[in-house]
N, C-alpha and C positions, 0 to 999 in steps of 0.2 A: 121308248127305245129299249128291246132287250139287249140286256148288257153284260158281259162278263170279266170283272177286273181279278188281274192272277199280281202279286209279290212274293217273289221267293228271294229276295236279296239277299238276306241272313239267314240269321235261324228260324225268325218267324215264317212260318207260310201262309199266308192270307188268302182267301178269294173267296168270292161275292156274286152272285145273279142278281139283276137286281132290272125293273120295268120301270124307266123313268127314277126317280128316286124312291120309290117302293122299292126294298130290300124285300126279296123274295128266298132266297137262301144265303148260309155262310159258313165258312169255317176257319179258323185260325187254330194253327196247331206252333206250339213253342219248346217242345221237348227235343226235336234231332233235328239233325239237317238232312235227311234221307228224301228229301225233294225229288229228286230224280223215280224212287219208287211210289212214292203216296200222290205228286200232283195230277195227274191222268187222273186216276180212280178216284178224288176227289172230286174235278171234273165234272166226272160224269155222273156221280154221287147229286150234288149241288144240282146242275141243270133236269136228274131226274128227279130231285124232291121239289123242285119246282114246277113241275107237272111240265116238262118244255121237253125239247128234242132237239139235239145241237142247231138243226137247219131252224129254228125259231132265234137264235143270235144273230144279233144285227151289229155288235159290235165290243172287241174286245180292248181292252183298257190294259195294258201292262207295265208294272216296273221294270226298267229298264236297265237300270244302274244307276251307279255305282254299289258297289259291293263284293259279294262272294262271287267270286270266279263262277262255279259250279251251278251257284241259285240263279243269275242271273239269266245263265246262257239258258237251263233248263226252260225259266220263263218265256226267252225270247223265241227258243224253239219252237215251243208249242203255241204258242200267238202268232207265227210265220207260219204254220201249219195248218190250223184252225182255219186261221184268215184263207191262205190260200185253195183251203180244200171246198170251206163253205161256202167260197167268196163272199166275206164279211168285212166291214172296217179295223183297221187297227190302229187304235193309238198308243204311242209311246209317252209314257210320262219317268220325269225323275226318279229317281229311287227316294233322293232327297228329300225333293217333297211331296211324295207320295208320305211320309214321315209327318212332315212339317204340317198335313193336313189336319193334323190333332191338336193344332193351337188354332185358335178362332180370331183371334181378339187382333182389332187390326189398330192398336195403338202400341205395339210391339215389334219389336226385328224377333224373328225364328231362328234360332240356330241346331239345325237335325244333325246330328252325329253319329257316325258307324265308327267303331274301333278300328285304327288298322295297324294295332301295336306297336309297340314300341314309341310312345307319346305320339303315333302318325293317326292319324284322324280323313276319311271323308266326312265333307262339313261343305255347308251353304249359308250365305244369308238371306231370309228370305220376307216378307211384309204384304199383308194383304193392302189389295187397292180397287174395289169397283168388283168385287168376287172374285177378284184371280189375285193367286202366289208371285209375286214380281221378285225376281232373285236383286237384291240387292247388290249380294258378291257373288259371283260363278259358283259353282260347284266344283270341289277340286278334293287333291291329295296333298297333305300338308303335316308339316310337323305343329305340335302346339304352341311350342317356343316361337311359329312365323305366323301362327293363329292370333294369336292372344294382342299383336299389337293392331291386328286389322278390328276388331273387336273395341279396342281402346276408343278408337276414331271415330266407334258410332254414338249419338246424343240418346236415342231410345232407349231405354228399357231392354233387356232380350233375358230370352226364354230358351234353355237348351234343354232339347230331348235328344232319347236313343240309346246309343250306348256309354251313357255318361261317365259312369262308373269310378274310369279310372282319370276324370281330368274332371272331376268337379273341384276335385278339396284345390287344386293350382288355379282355374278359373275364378272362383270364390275370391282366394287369396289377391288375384290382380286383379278382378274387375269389382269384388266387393256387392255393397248392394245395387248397382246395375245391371246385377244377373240373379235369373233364379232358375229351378231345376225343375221339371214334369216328374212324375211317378209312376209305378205299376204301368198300369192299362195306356196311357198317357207315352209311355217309350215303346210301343208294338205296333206297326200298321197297323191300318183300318181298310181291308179292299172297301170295302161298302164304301168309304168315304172316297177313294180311288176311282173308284168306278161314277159316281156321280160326277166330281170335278171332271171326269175324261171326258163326259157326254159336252162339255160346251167348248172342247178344244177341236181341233181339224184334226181330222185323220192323215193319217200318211201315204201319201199318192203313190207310191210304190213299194209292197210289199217287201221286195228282195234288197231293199237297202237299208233295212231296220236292221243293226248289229247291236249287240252288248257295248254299254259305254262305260267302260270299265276304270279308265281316271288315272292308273298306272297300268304299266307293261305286265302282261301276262307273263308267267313261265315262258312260253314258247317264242316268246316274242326277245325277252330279255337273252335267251340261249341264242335265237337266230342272229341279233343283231351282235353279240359274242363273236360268232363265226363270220359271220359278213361285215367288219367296222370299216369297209369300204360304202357299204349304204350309208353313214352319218345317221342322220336324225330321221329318216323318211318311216314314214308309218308303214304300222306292220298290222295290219287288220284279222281279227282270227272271224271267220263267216261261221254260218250257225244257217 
């Protein structure tokens, strides 16, 4: 199956061709977030150094979210695009663990982390079982202080990657040695690794309901329901 996984969640950009699990091209770029300009032209870069022609993709693999506003919608865009123009499959995977796919070891809980400042954290728990990622805890937006006691309650081991940075030395502190920390290479997706796990999920039987899952209210959402607190709690969907 030729395959193409895109991750623009953060600042990493990642994507991958890849034939079956033969990685055939790749590139991860970690210096800007100018996603919006470089992922097309990579693209098409990737699928032509692989000697292919977009009409040879059979199926695209994308992160989906959580994360950056901007990186993620750019991804979902052009995988709604793609898919729709080439008539190709799409699958959608976590952002999470698109992340979490960089720990192996299935006698461990995964914990992927994206910064969302101010001690707020997207975070999952996640454990491999029979080759797939079983989320232990949902995927959410959280503060650390509401983190750290869900974390307490697990017996495993865990292993946090991403953007650890700024909540190792307080995890450390309260979880001690039942936690440890990934490095370098180890905190940046891997599409290659994306793009294979995708190939044994189901695709999404309708194109046009693939949106960004974004985990908190966007801008636009947070303003609208400002002006409208007659809607209460009802979802406020931004389409792509």
């Amino acid at each position: 199956m030729i395959t193409l996984a895109i991750d623009t969640s953060n600042r990493p950009l990642t994507v991958a061709v890849l034939d079956g699990k033969q990685l055939l091209a790749t590139t991860t770029l970690t210096t800007h977030r100018k996603h919006a300009e470089f992922l097309l032209p990579i693209v098409e870069e990737l699928v032509a150094r692989a000697e292919l022609t977009p009409t040879d993709l059979q199926r695209i693999v994308v992160a989906y979210g959580p994360g950056s506003y901007t990186g993620i919608r750019m991804a979902v865009t052009l995988a709604k695009t793609l898919s729709s123009t080439l008539n190709i499959e799409i699958v959608t995977v976590s952002s999470l663990l698109s992340l979490a796919l960089n720990e192996s070891r299935p006698d461990v809980l995964i914990n992927p982390i994206f910064d969302g400042r101010n001690q707020n954290m997207f975070t999952g728990l996640y454990r491999w079982h029979d080759n797939e990622l079983i989320p232990v805890i949902e995927d959410q937006h959280i503060n650390l202080v509401d983190w750290l006691p869900k974390l307490k309650q697990q017996t495993l081991p865990i292993i946090a990657l991403g953007e650890i940075n700024n909540f190792t030395s307080i995890m450390k502190e309260q979880l001690g040695e039942r936690i440890s920390f990934r490095s370098e290479l180890m905190n940046i997706p891997n599409a290659a690794k994306l793009g294979i796990y995708g190939q044994q999920l189901e695709p999404v039987k309708v194109v046009g309901t693939v949106v960004p899952n974004y985990l908190r209210l966007t801008k636009a959402e947070a303003d609208w329901r400002k002006e409208h607190p007659e809607a209460g709690d009802g979802n406020y969907v931004e389409k792509v």
